[in-house]
Chimera marker file (.cmm) of the C-alpha trace (Angstrom):
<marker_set name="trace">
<marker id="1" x="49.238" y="-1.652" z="39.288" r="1" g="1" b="0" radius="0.5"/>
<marker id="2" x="48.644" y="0.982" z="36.372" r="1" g="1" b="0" radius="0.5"/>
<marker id="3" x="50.568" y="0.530" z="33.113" r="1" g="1" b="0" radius="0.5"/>
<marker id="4" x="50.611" y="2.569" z="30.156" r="1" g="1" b="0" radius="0.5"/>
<marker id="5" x="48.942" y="0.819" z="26.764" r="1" g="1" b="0" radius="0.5"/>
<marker id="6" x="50.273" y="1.897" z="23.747" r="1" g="1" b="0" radius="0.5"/>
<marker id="7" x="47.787" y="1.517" z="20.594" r="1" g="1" b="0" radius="0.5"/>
<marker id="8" x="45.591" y="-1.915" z="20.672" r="1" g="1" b="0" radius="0.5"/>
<marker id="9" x="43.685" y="-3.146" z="17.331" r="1" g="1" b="0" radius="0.5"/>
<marker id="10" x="41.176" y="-5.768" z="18.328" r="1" g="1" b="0" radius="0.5"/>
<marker id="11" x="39.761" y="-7.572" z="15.232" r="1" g="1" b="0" radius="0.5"/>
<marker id="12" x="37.090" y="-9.748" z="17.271" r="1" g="1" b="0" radius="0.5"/>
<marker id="13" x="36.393" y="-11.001" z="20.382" r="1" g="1" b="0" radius="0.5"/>
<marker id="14" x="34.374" y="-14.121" z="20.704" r="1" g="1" b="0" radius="0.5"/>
<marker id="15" x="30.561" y="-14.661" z="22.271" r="1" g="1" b="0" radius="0.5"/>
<marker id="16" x="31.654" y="-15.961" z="25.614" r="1" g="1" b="0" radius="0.5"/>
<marker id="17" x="35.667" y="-13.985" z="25.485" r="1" g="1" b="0" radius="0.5"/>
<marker id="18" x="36.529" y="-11.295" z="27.470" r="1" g="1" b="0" radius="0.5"/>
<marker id="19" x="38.750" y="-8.016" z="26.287" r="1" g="1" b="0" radius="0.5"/>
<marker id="20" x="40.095" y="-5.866" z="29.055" r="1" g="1" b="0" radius="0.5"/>
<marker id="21" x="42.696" y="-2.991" z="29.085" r="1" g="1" b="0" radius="0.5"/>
<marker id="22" x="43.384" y="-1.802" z="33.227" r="1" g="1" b="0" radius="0.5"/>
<marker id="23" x="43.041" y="-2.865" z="36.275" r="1" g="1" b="0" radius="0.5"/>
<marker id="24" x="40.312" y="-5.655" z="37.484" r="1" g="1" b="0" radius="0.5"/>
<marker id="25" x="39.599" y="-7.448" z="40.500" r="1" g="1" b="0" radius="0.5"/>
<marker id="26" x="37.381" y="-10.039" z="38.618" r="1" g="1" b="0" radius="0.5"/>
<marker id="27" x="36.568" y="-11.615" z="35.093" r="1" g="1" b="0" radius="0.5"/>
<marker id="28" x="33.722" y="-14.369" z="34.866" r="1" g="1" b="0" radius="0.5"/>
<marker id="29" x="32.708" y="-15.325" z="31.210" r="1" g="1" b="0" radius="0.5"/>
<marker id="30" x="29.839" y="-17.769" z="31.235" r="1" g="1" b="0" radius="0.5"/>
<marker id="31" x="28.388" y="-19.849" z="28.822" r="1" g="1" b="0" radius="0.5"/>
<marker id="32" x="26.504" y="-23.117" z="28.391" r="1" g="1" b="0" radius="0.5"/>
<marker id="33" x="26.088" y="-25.747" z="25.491" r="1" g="1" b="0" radius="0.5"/>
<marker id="34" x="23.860" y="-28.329" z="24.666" r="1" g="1" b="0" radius="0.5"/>
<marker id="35" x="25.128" y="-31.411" z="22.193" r="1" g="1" b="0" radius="0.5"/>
<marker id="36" x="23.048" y="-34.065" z="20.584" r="1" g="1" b="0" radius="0.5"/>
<marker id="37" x="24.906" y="-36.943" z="18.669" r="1" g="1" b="0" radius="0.5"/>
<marker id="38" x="24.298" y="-40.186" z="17.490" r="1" g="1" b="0" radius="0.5"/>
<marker id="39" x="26.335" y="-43.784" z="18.360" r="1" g="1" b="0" radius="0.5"/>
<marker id="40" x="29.774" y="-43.446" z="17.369" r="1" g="1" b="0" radius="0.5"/>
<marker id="41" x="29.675" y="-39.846" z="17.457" r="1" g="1" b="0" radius="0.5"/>
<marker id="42" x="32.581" y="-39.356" z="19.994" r="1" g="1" b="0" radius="0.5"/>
<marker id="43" x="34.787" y="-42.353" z="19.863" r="1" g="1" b="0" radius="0.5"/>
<marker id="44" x="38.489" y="-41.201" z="19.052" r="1" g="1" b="0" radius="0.5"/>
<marker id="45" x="41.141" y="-43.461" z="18.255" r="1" g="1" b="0" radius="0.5"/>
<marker id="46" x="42.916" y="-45.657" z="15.335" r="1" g="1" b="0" radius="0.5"/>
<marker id="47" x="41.019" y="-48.639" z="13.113" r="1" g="1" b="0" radius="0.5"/>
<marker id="48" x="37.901" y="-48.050" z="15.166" r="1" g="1" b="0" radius="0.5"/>
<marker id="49" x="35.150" y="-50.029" z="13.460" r="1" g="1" b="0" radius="0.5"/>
<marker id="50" x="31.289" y="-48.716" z="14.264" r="1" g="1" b="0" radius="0.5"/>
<marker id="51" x="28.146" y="-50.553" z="13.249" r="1" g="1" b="0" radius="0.5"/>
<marker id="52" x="25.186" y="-48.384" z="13.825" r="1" g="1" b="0" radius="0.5"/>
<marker id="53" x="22.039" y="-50.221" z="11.554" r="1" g="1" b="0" radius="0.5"/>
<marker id="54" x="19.425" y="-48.634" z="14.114" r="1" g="1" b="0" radius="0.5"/>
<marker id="55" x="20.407" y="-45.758" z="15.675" r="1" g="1" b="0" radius="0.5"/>
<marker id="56" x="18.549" y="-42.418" z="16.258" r="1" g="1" b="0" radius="0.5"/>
<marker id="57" x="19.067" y="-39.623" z="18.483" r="1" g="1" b="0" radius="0.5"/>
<marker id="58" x="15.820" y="-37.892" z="20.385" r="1" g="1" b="0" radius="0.5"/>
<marker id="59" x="16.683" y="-34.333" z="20.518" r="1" g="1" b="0" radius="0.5"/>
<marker id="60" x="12.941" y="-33.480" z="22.223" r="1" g="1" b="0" radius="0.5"/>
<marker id="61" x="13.842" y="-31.570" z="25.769" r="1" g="1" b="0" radius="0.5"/>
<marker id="62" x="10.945" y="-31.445" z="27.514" r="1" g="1" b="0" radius="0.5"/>
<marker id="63" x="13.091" y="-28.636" z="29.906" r="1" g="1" b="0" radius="0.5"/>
<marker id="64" x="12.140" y="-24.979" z="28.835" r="1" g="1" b="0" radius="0.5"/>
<marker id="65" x="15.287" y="-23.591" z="30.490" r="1" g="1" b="0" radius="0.5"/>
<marker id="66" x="18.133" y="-26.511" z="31.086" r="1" g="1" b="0" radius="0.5"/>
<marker id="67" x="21.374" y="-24.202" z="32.451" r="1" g="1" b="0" radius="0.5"/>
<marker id="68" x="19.988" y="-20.867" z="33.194" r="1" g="1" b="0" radius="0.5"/>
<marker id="69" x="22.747" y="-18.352" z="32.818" r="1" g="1" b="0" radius="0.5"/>
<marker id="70" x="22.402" y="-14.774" z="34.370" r="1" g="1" b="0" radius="0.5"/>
<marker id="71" x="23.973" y="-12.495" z="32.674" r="1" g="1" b="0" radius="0.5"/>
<marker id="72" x="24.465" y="-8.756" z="34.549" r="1" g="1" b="0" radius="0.5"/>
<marker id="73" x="25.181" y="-5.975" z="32.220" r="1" g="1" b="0" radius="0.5"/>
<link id1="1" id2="2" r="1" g="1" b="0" radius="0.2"/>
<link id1="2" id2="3" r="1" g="1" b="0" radius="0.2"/>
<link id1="3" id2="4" r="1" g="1" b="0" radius="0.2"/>
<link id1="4" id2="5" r="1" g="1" b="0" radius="0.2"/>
<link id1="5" id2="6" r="1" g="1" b="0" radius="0.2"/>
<link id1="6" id2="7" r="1" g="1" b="0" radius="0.2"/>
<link id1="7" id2="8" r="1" g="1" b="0" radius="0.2"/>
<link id1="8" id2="9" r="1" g="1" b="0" radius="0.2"/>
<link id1="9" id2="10" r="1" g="1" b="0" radius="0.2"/>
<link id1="10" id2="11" r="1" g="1" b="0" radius="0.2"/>
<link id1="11" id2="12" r="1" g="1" b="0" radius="0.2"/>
<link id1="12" id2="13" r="1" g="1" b="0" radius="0.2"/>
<link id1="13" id2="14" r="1" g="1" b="0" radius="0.2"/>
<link id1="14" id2="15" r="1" g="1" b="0" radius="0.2"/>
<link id1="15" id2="16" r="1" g="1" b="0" radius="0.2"/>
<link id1="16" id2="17" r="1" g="1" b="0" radius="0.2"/>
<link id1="17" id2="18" r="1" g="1" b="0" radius="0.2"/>
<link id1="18" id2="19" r="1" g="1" b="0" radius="0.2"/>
<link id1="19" id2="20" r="1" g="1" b="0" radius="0.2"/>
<link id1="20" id2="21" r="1" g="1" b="0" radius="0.2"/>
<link id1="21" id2="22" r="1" g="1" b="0" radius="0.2"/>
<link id1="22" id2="23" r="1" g="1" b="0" radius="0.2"/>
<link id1="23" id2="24" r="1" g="1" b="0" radius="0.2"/>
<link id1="24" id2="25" r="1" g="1" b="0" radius="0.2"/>
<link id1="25" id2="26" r="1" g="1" b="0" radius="0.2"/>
<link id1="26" id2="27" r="1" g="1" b="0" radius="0.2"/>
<link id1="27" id2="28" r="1" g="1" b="0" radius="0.2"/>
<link id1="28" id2="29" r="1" g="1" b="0" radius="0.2"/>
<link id1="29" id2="30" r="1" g="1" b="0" radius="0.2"/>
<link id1="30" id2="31" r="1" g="1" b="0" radius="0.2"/>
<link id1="31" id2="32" r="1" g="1" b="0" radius="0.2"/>
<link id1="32" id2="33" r="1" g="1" b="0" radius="0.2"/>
<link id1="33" id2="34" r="1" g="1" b="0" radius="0.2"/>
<link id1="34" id2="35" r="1" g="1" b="0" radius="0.2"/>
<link id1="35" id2="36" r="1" g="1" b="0" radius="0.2"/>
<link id1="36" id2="37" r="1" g="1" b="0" radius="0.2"/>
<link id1="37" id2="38" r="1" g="1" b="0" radius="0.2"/>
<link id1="38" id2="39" r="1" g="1" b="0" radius="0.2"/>
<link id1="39" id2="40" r="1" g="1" b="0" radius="0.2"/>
<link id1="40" id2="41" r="1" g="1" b="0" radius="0.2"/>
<link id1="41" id2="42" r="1" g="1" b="0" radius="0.2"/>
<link id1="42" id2="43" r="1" g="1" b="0" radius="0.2"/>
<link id1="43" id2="44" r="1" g="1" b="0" radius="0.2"/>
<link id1="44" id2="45" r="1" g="1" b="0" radius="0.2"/>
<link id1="45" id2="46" r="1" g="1" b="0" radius="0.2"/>
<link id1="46" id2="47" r="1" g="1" b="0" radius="0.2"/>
<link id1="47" id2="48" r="1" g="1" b="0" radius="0.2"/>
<link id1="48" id2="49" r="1" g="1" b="0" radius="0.2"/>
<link id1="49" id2="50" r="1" g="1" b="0" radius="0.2"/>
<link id1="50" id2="51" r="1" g="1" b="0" radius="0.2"/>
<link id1="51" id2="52" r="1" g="1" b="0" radius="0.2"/>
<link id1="52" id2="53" r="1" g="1" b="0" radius="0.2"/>
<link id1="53" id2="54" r="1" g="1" b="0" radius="0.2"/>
<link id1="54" id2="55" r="1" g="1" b="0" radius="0.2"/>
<link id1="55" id2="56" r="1" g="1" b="0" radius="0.2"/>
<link id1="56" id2="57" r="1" g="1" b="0" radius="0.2"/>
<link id1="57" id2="58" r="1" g="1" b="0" radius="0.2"/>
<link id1="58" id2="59" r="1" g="1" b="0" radius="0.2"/>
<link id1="59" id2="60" r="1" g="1" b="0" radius="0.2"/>
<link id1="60" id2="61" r="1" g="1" b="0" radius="0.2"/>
<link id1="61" id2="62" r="1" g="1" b="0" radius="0.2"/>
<link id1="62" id2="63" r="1" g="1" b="0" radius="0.2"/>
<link id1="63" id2="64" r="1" g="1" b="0" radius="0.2"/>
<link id1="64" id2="65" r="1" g="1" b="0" radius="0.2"/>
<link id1="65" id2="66" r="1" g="1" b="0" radius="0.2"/>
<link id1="66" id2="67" r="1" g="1" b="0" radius="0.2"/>
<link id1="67" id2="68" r="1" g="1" b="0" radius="0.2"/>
<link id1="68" id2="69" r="1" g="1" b="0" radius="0.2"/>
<link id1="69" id2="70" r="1" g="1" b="0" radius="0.2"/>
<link id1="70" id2="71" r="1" g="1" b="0" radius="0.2"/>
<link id1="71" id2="72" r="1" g="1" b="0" radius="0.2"/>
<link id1="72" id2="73" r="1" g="1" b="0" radius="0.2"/>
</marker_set>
């Protein structure tokens, strides 16, 4: 259904975010990530105590493409 748009000011719009004014049958933003971190890196929670003496993270990918994303423009 049509509507009428009175004046828009759009200050950014993110990497993967979509803007649209109008009609649309579909909207698909895509995007992938890749995150390396260490031991401890993603515990959440109160008085956590974390001993790392030996820890290392191996961020070598041997992949050339890991989530291939087409993107149609």
């Amino acid at each position: 259904m049509p509507a009428i748009v009175g004046a828009v000011k759009v200050i950014s719009v993110g990497s993967s975010g979509v803007f649209n004014i109008g009609d649309v049958l579909t909207m698909n933003p895509v995007s992938t990530a890749k995150t390396f971190a260490g031991a401890g890196s993603f515990n959440t929670g109160d008085n956590l105590r974390v001993r790392n003496d030996r820890s290392i993270t191996k961020t070598y990918d041997q992949d050339v493409l890991d989530s291939n994303v087409k993107s149609i423009i």
